[in-house]
C-alpha positions in Angstrom: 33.0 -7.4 -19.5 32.8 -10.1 -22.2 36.4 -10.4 -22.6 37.0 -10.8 -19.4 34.6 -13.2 -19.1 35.8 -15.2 -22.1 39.5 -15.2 -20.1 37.5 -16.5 -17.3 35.8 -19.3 -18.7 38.7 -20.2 -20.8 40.8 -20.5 -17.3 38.3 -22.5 -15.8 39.0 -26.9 -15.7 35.4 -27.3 -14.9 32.0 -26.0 -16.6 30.6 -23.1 -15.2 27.5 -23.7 -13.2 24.6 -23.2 -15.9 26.7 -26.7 -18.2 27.1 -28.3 -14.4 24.2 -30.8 -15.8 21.9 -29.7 -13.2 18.8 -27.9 -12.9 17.6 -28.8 -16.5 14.2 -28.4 -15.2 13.5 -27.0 -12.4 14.7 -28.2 -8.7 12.0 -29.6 -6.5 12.2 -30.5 -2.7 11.8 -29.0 0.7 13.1 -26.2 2.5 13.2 -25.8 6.5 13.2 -21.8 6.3 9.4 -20.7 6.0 8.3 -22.9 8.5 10.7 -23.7 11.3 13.0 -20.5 10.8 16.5 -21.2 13.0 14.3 -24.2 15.2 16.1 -26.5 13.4 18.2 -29.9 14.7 18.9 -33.7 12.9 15.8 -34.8 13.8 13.7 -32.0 11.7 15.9 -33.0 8.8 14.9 -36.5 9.1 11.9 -36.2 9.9 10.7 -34.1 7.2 13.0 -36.9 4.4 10.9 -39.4 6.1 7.7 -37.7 5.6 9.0 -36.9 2.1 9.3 -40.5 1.1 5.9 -41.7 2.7 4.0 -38.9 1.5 5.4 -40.4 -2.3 6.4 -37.0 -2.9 8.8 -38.0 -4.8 7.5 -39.7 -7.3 6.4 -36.7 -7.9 9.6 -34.5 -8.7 10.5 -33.3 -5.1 14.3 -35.0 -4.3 15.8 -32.3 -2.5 16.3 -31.9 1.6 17.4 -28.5 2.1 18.9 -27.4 5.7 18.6 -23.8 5.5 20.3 -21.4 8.1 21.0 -21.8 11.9 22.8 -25.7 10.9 26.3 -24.0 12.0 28.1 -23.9 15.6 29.1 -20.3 17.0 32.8 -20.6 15.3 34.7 -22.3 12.6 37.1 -25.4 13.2 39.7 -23.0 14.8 42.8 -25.3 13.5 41.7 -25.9 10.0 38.9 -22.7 9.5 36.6 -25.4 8.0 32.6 -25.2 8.7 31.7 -27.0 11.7 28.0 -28.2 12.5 26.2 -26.9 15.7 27.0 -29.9 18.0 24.3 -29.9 20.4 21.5 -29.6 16.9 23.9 -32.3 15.0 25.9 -34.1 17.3 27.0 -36.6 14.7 27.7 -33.7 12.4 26.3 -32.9 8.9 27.9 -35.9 7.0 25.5 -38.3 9.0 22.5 -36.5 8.0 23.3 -36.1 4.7 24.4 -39.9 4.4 20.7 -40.6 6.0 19.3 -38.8 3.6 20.8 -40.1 0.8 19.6 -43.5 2.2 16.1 -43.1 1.7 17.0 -42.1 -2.3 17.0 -38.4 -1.6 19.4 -35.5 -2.2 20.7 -33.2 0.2 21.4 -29.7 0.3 22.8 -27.1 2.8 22.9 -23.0 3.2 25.2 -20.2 3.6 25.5 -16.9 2.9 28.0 -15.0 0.3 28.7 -11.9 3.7 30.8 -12.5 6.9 27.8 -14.1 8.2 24.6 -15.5 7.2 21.4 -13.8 7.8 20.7 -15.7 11.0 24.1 -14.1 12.5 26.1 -17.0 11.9 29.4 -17.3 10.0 29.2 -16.7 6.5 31.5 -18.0 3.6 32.8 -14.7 2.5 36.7 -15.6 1.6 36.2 -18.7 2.8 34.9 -20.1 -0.3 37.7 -22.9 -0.9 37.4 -24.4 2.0 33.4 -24.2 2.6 32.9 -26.0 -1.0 35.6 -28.8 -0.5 34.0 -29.3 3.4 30.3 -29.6 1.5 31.2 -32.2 -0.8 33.2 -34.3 1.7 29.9 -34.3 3.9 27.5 -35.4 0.4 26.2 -32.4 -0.1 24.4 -32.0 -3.4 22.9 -28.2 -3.4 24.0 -25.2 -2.2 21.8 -22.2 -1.5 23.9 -18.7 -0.9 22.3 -15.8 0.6 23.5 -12.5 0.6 23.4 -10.9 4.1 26.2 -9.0 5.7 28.3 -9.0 2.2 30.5 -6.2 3.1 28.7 -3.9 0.7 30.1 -5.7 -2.6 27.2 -5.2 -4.4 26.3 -2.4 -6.6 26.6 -3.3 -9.9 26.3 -6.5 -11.7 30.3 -7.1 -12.3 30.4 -6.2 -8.0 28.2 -8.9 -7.3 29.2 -11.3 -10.1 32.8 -11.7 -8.6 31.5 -11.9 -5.0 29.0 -15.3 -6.2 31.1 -16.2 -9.3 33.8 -17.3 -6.0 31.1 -19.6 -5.4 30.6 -21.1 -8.0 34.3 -21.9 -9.1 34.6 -23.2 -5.7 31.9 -25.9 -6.2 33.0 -27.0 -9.6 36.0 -27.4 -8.7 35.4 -30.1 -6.1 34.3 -32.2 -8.8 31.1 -33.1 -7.2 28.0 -32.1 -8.8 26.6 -29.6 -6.6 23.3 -27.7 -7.7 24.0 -24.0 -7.1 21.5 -21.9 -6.3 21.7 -18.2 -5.4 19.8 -16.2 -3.3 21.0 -12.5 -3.7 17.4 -11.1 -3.7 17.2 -9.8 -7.5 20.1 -7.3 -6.1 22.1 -6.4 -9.5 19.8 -8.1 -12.0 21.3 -11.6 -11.5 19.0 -12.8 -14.0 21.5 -11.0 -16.6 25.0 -11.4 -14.4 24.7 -14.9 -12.9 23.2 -17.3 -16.1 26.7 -18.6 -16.3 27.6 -19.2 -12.8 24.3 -20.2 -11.0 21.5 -23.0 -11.5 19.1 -20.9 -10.1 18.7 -17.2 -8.5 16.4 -15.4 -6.3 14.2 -12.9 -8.0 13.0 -10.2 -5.1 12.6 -10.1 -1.4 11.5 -13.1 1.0 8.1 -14.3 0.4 5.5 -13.9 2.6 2.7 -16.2 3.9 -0.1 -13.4 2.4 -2.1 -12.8 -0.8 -1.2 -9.1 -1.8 -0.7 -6.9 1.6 1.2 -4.7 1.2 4.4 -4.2 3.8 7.0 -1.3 3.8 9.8 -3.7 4.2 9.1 -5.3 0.6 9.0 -1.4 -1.0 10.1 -1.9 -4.6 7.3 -2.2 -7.4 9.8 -2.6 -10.2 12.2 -5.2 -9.7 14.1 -3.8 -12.7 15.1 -0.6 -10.7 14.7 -2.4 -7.3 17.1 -0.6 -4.9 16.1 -2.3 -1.7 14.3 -6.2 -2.0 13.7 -6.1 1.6 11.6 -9.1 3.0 7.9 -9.4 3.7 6.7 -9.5 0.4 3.6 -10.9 -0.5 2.9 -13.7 -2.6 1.0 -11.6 -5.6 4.0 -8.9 -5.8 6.2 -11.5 -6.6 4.2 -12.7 -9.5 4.4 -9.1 -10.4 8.4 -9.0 -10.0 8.1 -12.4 -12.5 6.9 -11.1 -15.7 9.6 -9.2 -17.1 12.4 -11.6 -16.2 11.2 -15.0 -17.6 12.8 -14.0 -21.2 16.6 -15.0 -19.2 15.7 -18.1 -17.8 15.8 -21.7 -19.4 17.8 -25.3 -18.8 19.7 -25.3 -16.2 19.2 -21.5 -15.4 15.7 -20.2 -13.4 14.6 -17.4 -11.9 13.7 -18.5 -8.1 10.5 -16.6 -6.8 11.3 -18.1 -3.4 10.1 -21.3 -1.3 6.3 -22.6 -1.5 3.9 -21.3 1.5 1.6 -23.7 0.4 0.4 -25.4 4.1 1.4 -22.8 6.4 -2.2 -21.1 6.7 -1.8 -18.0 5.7 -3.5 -17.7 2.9 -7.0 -19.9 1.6 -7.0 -22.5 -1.1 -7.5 -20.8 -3.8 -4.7 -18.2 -3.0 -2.4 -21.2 -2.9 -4.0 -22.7 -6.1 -2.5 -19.2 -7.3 0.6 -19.9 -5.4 1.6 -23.5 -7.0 0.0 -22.3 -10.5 2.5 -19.1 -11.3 5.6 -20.9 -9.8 4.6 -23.5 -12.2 4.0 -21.7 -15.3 7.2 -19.1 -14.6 9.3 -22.3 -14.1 10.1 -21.6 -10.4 12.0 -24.1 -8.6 8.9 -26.0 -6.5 10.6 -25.7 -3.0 8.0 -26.8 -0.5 8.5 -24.5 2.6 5.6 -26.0 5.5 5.6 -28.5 7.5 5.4 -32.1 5.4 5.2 -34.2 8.9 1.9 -32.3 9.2 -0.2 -31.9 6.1 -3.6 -31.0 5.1 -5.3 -33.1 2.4 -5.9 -29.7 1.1 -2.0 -29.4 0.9 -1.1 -32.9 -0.6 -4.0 -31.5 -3.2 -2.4 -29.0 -4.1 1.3 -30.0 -4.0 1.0 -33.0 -5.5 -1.0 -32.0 -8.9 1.0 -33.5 -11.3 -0.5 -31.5 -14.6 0.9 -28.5 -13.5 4.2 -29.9 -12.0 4.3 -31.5 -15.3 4.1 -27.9 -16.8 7.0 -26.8 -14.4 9.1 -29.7 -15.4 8.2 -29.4 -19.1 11.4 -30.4 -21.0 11.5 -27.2 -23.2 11.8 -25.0 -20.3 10.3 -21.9 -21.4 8.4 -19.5 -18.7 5.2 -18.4 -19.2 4.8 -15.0 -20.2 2.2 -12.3 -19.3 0.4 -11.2 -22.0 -1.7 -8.5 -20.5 -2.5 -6.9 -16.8 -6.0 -5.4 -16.4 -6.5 -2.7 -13.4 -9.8 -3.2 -12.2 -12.2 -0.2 -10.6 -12.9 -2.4 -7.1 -8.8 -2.9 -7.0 -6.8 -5.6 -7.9 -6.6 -6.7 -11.2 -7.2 -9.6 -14.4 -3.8 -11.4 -15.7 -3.2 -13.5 -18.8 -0.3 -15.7 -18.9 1.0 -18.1 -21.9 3.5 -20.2 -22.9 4.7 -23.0 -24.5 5.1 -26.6 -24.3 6.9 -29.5 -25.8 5.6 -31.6 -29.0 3.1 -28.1 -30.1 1.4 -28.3 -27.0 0.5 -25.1 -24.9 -0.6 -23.4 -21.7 -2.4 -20.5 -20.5 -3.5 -18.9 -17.2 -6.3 -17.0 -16.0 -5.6 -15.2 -12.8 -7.9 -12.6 -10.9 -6.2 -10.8 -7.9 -9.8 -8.6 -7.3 -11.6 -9.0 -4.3 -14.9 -10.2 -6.5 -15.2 -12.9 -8.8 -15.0 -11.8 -12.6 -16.5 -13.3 -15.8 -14.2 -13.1 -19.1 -13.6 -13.6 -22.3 -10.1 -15.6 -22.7 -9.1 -14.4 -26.9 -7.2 -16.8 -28.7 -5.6 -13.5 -30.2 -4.2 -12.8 -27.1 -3.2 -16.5 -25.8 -1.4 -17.2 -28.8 0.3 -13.6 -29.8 3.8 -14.8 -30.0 2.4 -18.0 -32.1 0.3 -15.2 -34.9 -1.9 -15.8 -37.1 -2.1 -19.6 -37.5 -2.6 -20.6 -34.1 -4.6 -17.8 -33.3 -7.8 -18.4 -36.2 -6.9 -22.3 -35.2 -8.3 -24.4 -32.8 -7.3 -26.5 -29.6 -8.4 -29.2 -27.1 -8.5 -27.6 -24.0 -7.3 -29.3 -20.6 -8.6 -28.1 -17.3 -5.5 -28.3 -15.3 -7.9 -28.5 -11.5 -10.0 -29.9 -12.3 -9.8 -34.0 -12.5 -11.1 -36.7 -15.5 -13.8 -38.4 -13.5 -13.1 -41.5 -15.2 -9.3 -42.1 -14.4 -8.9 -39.1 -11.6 -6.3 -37.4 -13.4 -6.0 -33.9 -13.1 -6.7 -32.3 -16.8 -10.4 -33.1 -17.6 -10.6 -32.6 -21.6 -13.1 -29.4 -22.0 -13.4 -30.1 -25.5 -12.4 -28.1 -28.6 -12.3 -24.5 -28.8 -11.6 -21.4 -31.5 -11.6 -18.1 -31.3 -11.4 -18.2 -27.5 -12.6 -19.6 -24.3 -15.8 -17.4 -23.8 -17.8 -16.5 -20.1 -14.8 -18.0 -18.4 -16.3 -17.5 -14.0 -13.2 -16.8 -12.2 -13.6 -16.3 -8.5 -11.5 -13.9 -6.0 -7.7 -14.4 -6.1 -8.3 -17.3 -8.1 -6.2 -18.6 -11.0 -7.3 -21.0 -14.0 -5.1 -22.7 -16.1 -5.4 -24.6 -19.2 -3.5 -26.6 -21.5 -4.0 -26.1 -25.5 -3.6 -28.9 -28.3 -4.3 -28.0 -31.7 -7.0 -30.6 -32.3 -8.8 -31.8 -35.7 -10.5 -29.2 -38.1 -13.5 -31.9 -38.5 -13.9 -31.6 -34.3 -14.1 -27.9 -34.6 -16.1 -26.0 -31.7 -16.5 -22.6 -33.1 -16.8 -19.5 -30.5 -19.8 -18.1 -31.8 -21.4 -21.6 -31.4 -21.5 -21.4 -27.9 
């Protein structure tokens, strides 16, 4: 396998897609699948750009206008076999849209699927890959997402599918047009091994679901290391759960996708999507907003727009949190602590609590800082409320003060998540545990 990669890479005139200079943090943008499905036309595209730019979304992080499935007509260009635009949804075809888009200082990106058709039952780019990638770029496109339905069953191990999306990938690079990659296989194969040197970015499990934790048969795996069908359905909190082992292979230019936001689309409460936006965050997701931005909630905007932990997403380092331990508790559900760390000695830790009754801990500075030992762990840190704001200046992080030893009595409610940032602060300001 590695030789044959090395032949690969040596045959290639372009970088593979992880050295494409995309994707050193994180993408950010919006998505049309969670909300509007195949309902798509022009005027959802530009609408939601518009709403983009007047919301200031994008100052901060979101750039991205991603046209997911259903964009195609019933056949191919039958002289040329190119990709053709549904006329009656684009009727000045995709280039328009994308040179709209571009317009308004945004970056556009389209979908198709690596199968003789895309999940939505229209043509796929299965052996067509040449032609697809040279027909994106000539329209502007700057992001590809490539799904995984109807692939003809190549898939079954990770050199099966690494050929299938490695066609991809060559493809792109070779148009010479920067074109952010990112896969959506479904954590089929363990692309978070096969696909760090051909991808920007690759699905993790199943389709996200706008729930908490229900369960649904169609999202049946509770190892995603030994996951032999990622089905759909699958609710927000088992993706966290899918997360935890795999954030040790992502980094620049390379990230594990959990799948789009559901913040906004009401089917789960605040706090649920504070838990939401938090572990995409702190796993180094890509921040894909997936409701409706023409329509939004306060709530939403809150939530979407909190720059503290965006900033931990986009942290230049680009290392995932981890999780450091996973409690069972008696009335179901159970207590998470994630860490990791930041640029410039800086850190950040999570409380979350997916129990159906609030909880009162004991956060140990043994445990938050485990991978740092000894030195950080008897040290001590200012601690940075990442929701809550600093009345003064209303910027999310309100300074808690300084803390060793741990963060003691912390009240966490149902299916909520807390999450602070740690800077080692001044012996002489020192605000021992036991003080308190």
């Amino acid at each position: 396998m590695a030789l044959s990669l090395l032949v690969l890479a040596s045959a290639l005139p372009t970088v593979l897609a992880m050295d494409n200079g995309l994707a050193r943090t994180p993408q950010m943008g919006w998505n049309t699948w969670n909300h509007f499905g195949c309902g798509i036309n022009e005027d959802t595209i530009l609408s939601a750009a518009k709403a983009v730019i007047a919301n200031n979304l994008t100052s901060y992080g979101y750039e991205y206008i991603l046209m997911d499935d259903c964009w195609q007509a019933p056949a191919r260009d039958p002289d040329t076999g190119a990709p053709v635009a549904d006329p009656e949804k684009f009727p000045r075809g995709v280039k328009d849209v994308a040179d709209q888009v571009h317009a308004l200082g945004l970056k556009f990106g389209i979908y198709s699927s690596a199968g003789t058709y895309t999940c939505g039952g229209r043509f796929g780019s299965l052996d067509h890959e040449e032609i697809d990638a040279q027909t994106y770029a000539s329209w502007g496109v700057d992001y590809l997402k490539y799904d995984n339905c109807y692939n003809e069953g190549r898939a079954g191990t990770p050199k099966i599918s690494y050929d299938r999306f490695a066609n991809m990938s060559r493809a792109l690079n070779a148009t010479g047009r920067p074109i952010l990659y990112s896969m959506c296989n479904w954590g089929e194969d363990g692309p978070w091994s096969f696909a760090v040197d051909i991808a920007n970015s690759w699905r993790i499990s199943g389709d996200i679901h706008d729930d908490f934790d229900r369960f649904d048969d169609r999202c049946p795996c509770t190892d995603i290391l030994d996951c032999k069908l990622p089905g759909f359905h699958c609710a927000m909190a088992r993706i966290i759960d899918f997360a935890a082992p795999v954030g040790q292979k992502a980094g620049p230019g390379r990230w594990n996708d959990l799948d789009m936001l559901e913040v906004g689309n009401g089917g789960m409460t605040f706090d649920e999507y504070v838990t939401h936006f938090s572990m995409w965050a702190l796993v180094k997701s890509p921040l894909i907003l997936g409701n409706d931005v023409t329509d939004m909630s306060n709530e939403t905007l809150t939530i979407i727009t909190n720059d503290a932990l965006i900033a931990v997403n986009q942290d230049p380092n680009g290392s995932p949190a981890n999780r450091i331990w996973k409690r069972k508790l008696p009335e179901g559900g159970d207590l998470q602590l994630w860490s990791g760390s930041l640029a410039n000695n800086q850190f950040v830790f999570a409380l979350l609590n997916t129990s159906p009754n609030p909880q009162t801990v004991n956060v140990s500075f043994k445990d938050v800082f485990v991978d740092q030992g000894s030195f950080y762990q008897s040290g001590t840190f200012t601690l940075y409320d990442l929701w809550q704001k600093d009345p003064s200046t209303g910027a999310w992080g309100l300074a808690l003060g300084d803390f060793s030893g741990a963060v003691p009595d912390v009240q966490i409610g149902t299916h909520q998540t807390k999450v602070w940032k740690a800077i080692p602060a001044s012996s002489s300001t020192r605000r021992d545990y036991a003080d308190l």
